[in-house]
N, CA and C atoms as an extended XYZ file, in Angstrom:
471
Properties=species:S:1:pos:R:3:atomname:S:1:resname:S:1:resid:I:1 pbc="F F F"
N        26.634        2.318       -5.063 N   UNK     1
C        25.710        2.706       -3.995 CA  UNK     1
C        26.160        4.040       -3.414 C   UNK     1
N        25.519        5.175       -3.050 N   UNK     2
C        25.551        6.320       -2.741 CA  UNK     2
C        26.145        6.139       -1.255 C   UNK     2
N        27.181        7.092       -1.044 N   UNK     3
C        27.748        6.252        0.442 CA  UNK     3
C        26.940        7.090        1.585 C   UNK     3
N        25.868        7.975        1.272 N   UNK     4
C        25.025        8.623        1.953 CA  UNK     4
C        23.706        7.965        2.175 C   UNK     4
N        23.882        6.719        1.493 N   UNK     5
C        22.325        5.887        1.978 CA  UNK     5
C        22.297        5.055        3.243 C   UNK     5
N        21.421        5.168        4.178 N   UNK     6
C        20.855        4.701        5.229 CA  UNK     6
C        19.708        3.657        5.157 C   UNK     6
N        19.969        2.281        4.841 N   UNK     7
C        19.230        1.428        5.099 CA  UNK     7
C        17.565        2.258        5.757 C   UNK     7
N        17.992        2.591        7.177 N   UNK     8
C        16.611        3.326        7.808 CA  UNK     8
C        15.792        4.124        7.227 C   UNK     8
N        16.497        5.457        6.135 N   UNK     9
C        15.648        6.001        5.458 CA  UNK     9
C        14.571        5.284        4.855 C   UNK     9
N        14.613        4.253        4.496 N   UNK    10
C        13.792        3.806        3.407 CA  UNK    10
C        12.456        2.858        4.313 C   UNK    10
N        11.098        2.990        4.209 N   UNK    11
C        10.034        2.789        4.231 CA  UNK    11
C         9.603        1.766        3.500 C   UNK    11
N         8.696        0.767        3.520 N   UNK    12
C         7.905        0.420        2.637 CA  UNK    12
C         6.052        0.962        3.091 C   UNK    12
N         5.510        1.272        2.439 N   UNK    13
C         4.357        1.795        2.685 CA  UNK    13
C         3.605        1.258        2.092 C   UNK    13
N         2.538        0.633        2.228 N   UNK    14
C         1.725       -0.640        1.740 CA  UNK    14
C         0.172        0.314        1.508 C   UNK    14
N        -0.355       -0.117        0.736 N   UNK    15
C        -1.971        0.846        0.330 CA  UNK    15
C        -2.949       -0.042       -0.323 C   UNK    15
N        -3.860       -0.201        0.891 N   UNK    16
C        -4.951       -1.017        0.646 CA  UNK    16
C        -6.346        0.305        0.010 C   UNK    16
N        -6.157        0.426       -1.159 N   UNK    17
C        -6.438        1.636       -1.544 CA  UNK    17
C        -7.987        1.242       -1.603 C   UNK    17
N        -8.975        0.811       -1.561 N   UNK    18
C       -10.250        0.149       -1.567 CA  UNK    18
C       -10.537        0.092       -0.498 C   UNK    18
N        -9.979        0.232        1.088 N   UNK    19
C       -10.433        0.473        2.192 CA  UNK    19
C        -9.902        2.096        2.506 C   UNK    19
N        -9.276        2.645        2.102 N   UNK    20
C        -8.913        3.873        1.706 CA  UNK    20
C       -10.234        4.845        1.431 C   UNK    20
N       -10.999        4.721        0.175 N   UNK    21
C       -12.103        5.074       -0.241 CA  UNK    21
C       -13.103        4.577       -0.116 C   UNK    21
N       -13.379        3.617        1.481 N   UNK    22
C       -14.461        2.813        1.485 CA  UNK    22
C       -15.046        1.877       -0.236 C   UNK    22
N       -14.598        1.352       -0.311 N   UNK    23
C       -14.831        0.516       -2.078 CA  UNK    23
C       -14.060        0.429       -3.412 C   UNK    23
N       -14.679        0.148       -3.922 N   UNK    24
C       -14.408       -0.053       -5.241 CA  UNK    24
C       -13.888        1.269       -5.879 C   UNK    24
N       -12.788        1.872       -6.496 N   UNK    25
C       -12.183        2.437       -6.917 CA  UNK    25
C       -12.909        3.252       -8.407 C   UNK    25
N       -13.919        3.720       -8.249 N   UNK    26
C       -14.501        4.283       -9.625 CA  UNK    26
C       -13.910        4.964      -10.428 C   UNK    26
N       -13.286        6.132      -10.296 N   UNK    27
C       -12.819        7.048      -11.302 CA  UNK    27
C       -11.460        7.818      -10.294 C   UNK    27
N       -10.229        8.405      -11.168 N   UNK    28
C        -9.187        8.927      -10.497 CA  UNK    28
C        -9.339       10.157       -9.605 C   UNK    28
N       -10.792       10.551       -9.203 N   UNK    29
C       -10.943       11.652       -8.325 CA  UNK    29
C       -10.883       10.987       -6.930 C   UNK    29
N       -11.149       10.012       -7.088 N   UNK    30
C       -11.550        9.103       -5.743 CA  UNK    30
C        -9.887        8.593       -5.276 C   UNK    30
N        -8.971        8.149       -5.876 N   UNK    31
C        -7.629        7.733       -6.246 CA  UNK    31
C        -6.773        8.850       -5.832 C   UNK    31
N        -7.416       10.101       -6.106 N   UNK    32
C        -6.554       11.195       -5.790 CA  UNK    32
C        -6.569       12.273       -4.550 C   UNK    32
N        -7.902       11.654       -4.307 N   UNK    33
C        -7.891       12.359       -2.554 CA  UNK    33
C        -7.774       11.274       -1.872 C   UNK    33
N        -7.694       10.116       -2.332 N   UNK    34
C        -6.616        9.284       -1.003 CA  UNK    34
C        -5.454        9.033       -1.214 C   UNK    34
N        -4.881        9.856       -1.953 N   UNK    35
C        -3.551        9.974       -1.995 CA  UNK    35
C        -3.082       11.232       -1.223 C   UNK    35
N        -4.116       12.094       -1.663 N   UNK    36
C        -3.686       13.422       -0.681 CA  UNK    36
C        -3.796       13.294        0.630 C   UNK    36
N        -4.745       12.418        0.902 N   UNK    37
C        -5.183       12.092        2.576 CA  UNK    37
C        -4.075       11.038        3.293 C   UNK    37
N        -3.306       10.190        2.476 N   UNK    38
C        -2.571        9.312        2.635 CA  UNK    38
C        -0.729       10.354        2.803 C   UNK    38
N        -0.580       11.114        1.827 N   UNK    39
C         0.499       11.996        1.951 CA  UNK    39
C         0.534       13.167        3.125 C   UNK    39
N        -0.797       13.259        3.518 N   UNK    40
C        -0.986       14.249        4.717 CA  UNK    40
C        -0.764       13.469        5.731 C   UNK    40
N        -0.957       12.282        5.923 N   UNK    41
C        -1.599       11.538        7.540 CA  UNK    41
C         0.428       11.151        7.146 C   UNK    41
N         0.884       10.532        6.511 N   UNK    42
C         2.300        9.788        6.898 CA  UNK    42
C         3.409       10.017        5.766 C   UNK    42
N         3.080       10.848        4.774 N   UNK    43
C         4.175       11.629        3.597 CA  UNK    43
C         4.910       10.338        3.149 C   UNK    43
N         5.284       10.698        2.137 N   UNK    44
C         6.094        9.906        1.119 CA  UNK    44
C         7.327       10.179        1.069 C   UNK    44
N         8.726        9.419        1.280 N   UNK    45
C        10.304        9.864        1.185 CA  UNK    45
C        10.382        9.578       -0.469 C   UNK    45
N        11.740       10.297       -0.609 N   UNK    46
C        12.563        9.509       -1.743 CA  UNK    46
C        12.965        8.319       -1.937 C   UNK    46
N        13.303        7.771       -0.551 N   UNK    47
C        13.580        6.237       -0.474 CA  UNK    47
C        12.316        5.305       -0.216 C   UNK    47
N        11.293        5.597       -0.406 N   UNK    48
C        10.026        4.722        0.103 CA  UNK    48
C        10.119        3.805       -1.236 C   UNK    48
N         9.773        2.317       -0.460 N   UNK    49
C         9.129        1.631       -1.460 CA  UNK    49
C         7.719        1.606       -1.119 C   UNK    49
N         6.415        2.260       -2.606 N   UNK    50
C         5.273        2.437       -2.318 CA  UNK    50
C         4.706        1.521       -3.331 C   UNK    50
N         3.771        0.903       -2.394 N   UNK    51
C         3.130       -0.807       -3.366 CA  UNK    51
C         1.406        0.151       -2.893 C   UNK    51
N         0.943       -0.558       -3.898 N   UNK    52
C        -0.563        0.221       -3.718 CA  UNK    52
C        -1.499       -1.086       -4.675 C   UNK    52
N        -2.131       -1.458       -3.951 N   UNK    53
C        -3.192       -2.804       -4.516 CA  UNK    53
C        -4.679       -2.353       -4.800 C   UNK    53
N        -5.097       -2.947       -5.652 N   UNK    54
C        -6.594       -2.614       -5.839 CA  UNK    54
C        -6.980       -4.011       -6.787 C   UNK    54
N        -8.625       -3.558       -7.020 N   UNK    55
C        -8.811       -4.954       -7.899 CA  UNK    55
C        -8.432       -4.495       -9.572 C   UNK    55
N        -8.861       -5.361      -10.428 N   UNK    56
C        -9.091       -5.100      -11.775 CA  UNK    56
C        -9.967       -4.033      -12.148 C   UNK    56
N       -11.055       -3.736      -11.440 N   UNK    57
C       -11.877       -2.852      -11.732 CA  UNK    57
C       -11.041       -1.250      -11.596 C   UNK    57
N       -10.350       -1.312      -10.758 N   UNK    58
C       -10.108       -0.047       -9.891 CA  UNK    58
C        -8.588        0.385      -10.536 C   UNK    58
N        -8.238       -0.614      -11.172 N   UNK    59
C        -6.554       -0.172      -11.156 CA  UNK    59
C        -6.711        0.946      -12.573 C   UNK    59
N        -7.152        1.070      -13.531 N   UNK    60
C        -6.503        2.359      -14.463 CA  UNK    60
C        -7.056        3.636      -13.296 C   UNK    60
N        -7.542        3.726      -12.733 N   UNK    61
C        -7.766        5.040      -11.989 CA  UNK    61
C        -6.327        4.936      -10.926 C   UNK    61
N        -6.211        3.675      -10.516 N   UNK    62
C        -4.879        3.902       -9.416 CA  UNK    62
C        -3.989        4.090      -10.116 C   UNK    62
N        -3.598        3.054      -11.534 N   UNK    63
C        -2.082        3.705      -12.040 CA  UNK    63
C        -2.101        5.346      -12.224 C   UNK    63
N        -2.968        5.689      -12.837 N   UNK    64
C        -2.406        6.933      -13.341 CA  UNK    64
C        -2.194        7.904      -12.000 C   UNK    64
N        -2.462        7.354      -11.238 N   UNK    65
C        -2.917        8.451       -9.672 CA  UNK    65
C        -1.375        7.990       -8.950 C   UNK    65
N        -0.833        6.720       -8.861 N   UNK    66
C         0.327        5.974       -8.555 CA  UNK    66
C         1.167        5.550       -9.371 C   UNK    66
N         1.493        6.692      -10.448 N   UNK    67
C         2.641        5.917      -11.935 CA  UNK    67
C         3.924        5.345      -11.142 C   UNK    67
N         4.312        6.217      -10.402 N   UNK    68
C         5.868        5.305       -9.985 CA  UNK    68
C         5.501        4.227       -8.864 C   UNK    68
N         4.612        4.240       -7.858 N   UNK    69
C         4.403        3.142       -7.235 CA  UNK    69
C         4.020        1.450       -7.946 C   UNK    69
N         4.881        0.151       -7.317 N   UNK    70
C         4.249       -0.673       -7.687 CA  UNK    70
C         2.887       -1.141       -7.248 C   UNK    70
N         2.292       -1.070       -8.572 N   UNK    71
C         1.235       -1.554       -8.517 CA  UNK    71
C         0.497       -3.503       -8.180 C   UNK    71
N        -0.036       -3.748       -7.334 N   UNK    72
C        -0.675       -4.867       -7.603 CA  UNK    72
C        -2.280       -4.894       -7.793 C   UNK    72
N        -2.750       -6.215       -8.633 N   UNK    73
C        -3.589       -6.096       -8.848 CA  UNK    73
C        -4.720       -7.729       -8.558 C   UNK    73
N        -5.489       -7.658       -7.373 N   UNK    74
C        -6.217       -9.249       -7.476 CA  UNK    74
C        -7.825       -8.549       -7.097 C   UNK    74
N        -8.387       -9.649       -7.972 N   UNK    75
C        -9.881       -9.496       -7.813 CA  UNK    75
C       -10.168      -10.585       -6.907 C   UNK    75
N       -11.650      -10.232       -6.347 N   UNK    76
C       -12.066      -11.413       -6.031 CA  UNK    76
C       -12.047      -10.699       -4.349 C   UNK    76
N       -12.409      -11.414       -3.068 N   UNK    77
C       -12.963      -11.006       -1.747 CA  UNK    77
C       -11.297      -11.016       -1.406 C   UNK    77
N       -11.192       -9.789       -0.656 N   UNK    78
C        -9.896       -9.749       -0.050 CA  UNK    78
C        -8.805       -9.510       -1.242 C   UNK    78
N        -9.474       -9.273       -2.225 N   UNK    79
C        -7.834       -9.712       -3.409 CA  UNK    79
C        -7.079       -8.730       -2.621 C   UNK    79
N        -7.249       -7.299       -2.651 N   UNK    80
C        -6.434       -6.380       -2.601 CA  UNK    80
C        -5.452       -6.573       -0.875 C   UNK    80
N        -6.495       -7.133       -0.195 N   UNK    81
C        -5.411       -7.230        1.226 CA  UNK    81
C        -4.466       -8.013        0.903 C   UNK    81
N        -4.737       -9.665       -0.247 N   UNK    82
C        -4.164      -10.610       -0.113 CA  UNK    82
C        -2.730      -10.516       -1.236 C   UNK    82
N        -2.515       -9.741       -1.978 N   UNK    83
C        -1.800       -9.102       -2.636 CA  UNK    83
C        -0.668       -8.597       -1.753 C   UNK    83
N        -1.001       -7.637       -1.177 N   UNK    84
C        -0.152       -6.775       -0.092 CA  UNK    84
C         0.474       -7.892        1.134 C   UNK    84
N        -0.307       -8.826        1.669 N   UNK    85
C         0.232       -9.715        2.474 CA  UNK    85
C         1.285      -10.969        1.942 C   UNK    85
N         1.006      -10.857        0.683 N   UNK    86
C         2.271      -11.376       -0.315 CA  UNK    86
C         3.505      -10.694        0.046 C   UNK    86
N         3.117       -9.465        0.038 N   UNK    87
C         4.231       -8.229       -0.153 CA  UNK    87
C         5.078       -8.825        1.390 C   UNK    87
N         4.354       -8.957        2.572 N   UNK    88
C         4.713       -8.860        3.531 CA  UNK    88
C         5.285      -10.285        3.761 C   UNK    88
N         5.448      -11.120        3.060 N   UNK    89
C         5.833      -12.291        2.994 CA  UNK    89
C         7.412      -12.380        1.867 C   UNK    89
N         7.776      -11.161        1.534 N   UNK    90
C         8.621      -10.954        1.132 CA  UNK    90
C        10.443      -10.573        1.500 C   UNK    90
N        10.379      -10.867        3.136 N   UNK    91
C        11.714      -10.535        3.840 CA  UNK    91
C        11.891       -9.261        4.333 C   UNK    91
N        10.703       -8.950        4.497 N   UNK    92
C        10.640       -7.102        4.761 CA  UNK    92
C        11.340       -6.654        5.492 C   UNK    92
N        11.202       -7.320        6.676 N   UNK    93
C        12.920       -7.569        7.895 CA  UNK    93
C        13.764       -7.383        7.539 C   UNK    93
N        14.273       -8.424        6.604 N   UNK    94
C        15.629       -7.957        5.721 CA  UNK    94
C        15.809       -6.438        5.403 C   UNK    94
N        14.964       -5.803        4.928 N   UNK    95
C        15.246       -4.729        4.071 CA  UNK    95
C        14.537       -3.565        4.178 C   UNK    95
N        13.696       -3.564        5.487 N   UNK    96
C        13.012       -2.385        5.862 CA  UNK    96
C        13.038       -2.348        7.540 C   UNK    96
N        13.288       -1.315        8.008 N   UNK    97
C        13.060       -1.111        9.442 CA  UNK    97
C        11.552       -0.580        9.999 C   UNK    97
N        10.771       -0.010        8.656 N   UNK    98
C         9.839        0.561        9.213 CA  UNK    98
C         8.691        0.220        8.268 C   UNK    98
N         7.585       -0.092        7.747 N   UNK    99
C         6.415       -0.447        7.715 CA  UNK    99
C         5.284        0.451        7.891 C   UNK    99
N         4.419        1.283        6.520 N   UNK   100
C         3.272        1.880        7.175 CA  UNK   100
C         2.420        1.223        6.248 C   UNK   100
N         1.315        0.878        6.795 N   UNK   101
C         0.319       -0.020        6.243 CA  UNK   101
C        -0.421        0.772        6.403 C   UNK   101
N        -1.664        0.956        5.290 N   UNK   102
C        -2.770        2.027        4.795 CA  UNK   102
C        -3.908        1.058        5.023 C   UNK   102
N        -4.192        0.928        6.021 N   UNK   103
C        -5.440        0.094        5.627 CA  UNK   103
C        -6.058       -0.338        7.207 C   UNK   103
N        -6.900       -0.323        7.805 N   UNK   104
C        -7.573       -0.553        8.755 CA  UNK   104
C        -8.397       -2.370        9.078 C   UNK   104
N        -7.734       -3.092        7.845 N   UNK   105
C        -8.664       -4.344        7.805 CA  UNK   105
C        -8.201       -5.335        8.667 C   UNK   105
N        -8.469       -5.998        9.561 N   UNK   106
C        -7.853       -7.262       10.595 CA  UNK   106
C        -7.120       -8.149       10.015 C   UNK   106
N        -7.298       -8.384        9.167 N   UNK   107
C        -6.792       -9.241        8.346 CA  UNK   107
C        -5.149       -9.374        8.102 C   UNK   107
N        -4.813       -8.358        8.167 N   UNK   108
C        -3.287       -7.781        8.436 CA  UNK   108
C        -2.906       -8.044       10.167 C   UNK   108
N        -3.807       -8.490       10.767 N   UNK   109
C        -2.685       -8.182       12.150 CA  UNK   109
C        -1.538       -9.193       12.944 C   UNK   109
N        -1.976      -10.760       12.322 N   UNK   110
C        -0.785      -11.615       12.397 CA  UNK   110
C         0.767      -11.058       11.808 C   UNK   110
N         0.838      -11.020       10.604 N   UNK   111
C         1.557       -9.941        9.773 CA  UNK   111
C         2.430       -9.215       10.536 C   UNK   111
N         1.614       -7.891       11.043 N   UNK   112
C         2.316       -7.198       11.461 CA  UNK   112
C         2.890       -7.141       13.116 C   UNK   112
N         1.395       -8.206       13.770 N   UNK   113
C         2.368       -8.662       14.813 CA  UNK   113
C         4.340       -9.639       14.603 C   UNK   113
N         4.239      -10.024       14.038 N   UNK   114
C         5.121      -11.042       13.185 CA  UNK   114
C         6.286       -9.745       12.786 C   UNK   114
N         5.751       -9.124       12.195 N   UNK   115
C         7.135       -7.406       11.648 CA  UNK   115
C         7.601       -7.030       12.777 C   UNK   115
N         6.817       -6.587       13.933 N   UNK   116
C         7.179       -5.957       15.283 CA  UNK   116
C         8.068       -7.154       15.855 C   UNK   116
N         7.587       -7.753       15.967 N   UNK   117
C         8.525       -9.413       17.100 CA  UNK   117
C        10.096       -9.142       16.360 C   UNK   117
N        10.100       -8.978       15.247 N   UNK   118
C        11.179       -9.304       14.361 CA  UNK   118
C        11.630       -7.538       14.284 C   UNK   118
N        11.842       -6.897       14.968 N   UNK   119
C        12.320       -5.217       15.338 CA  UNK   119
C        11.820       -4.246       14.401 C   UNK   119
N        10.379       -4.662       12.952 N   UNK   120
C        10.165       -3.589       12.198 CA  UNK   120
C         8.899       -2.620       12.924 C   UNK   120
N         9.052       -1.236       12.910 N   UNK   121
C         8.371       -0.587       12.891 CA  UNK   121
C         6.955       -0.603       12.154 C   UNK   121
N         5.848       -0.682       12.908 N   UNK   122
C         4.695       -0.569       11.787 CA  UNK   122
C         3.722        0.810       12.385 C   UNK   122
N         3.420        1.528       11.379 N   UNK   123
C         2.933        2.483       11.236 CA  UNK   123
C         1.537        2.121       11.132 C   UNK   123
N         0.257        2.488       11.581 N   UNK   124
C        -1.078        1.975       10.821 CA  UNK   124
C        -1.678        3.398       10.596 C   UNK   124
N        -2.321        3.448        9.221 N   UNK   125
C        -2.797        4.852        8.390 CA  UNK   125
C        -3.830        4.003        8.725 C   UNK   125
N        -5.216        4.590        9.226 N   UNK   126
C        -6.397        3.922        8.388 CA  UNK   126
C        -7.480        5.519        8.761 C   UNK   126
N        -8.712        4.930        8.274 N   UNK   127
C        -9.816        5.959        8.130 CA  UNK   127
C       -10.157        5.659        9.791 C   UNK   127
N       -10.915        6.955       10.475 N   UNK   128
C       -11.866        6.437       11.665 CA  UNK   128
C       -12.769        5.950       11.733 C   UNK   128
N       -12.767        5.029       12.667 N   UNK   129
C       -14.090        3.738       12.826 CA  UNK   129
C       -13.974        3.090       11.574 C   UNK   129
N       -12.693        2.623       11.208 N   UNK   130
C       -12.635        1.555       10.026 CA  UNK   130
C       -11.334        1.039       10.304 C   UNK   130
N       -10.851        0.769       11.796 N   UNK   131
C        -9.862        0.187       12.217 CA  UNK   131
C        -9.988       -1.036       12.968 C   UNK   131
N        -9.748       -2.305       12.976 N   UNK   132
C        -9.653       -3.402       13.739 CA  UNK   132
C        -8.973       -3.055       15.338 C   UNK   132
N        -9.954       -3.481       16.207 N   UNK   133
C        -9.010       -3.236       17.258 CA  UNK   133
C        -7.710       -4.163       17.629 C   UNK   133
N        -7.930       -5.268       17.100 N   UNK   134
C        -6.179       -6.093       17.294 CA  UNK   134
C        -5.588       -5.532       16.143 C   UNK   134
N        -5.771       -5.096       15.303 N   UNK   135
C        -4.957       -4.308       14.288 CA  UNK   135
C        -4.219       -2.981       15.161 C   UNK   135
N        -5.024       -2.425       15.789 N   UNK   136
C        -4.471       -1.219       16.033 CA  UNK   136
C        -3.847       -1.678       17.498 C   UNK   136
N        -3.687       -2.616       18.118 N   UNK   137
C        -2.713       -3.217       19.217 CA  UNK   137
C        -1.364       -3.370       18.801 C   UNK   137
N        -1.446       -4.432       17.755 N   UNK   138
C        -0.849       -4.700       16.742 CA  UNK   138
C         0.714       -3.947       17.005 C   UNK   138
N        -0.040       -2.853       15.563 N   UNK   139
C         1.263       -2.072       15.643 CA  UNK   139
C         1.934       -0.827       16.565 C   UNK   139
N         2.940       -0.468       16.233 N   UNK   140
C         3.927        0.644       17.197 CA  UNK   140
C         3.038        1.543       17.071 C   UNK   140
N         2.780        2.352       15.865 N   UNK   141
C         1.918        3.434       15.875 CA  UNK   141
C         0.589        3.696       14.897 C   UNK   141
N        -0.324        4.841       15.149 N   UNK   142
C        -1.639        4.451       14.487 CA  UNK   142
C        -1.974        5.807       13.782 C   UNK   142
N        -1.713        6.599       13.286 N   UNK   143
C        -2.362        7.454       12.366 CA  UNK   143
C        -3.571        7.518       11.673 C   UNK   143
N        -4.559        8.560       11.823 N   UNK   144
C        -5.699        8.639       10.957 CA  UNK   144
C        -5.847        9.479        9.792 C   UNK   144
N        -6.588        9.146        8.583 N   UNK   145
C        -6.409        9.826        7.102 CA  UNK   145
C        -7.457       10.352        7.636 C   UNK   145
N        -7.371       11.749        6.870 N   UNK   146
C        -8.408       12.979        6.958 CA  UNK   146
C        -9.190       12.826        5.786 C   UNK   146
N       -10.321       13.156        5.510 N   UNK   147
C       -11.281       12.500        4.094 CA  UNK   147
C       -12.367       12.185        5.041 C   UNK   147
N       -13.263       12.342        3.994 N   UNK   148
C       -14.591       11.945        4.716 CA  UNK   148
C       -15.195       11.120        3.137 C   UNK   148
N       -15.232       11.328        2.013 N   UNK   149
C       -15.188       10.443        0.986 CA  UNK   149
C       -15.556        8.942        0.987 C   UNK   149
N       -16.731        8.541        0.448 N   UNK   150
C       -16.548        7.044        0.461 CA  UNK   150
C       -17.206        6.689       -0.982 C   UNK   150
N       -17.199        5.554       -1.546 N   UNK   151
C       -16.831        5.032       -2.789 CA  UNK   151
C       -19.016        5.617       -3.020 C   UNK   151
N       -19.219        6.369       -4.819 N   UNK   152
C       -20.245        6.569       -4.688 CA  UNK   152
C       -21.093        5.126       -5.030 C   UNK   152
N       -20.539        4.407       -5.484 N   UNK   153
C       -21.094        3.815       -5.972 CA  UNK   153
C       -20.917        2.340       -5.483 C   UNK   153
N       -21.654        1.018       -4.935 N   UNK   154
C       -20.932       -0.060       -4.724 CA  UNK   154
C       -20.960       -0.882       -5.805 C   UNK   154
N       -19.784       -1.367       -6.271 N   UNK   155
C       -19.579       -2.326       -7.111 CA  UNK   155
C       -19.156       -3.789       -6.832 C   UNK   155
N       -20.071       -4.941       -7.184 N   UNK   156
C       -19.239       -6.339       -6.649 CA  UNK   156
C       -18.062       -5.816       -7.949 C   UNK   156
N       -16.707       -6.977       -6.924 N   UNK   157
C       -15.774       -7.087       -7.356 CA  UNK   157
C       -15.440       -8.664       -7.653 C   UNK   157
């Protein structure tokens, strides 16, 4: 272990990439300005662990847009939140001090009330007027992605 590593440096940054681009994930142009909008609003470290979820439909446009991030992948209503809330069911306490969640959906705010009680930092990235208001109580702090972009096309998932 590098005797220059700091537990604190390291992030986990969670990406509900389908509320990101308002939808369904069509092609890697869509994948790649919410990545730019996502690296502008809260940047990426060396030490970040970056998890990025989408459905089946959407993921070859996210891998190639997210090669080193882990990827998850669930279809179906909510797959992509319910994926990531796995994530958060993973000891994050243990092993992260800080928390930025990409995603504006309510559905997350037990969660991250639950991270805060327990001393983690949560960050919330989301789009404007696509934020839960107990979501954005929720956490410590609230950031907005710049993009105006939304999915052209709707696809059931």
């Amino acid at each position: 272990m590098d005797a220059h590593f700091d537990p604190g440096d390291r992030r986990l940054v969670l990406i509900d990439i389908e509320n990101v681009v308002g939808g369904l994930v069509l092609h890697e142009r869509a994948a790649g300005h919410a990545r730019c909008s996502i690296e502008e609003a809260v940047g990426t470290r060396p030490m970040d662990q970056v998890v990025v979820a989408t459905c089946h439909k959407g993921y070859p446009h996210v891998a190639w847009t997210w090669p080193s991030a882990r990827r998850l992948v669930r279809s179906g209503q909510d797959g992509a939140d319910l994926e990531l809330l796995d994530v958060l069911d993973e000891e994050v306490a243990d092993h992260f001090e800080h928390v930025v969640l990409v995603s504006g959906d309510g559905i997350f705010t037990d969660a991250v009330t639950a991270l805060e009680r327990s001393g983690v930092r949560v960050t919330i990235a989301a789009r404007r007027g696509h934020l839960s208001g107990r979501l954005r109580l929720a956490a410590s702090e609230v950031v907005y992605l710049n993009g105006t972009w939304e999915a052209q096309e709707r696809v059931a998932i």
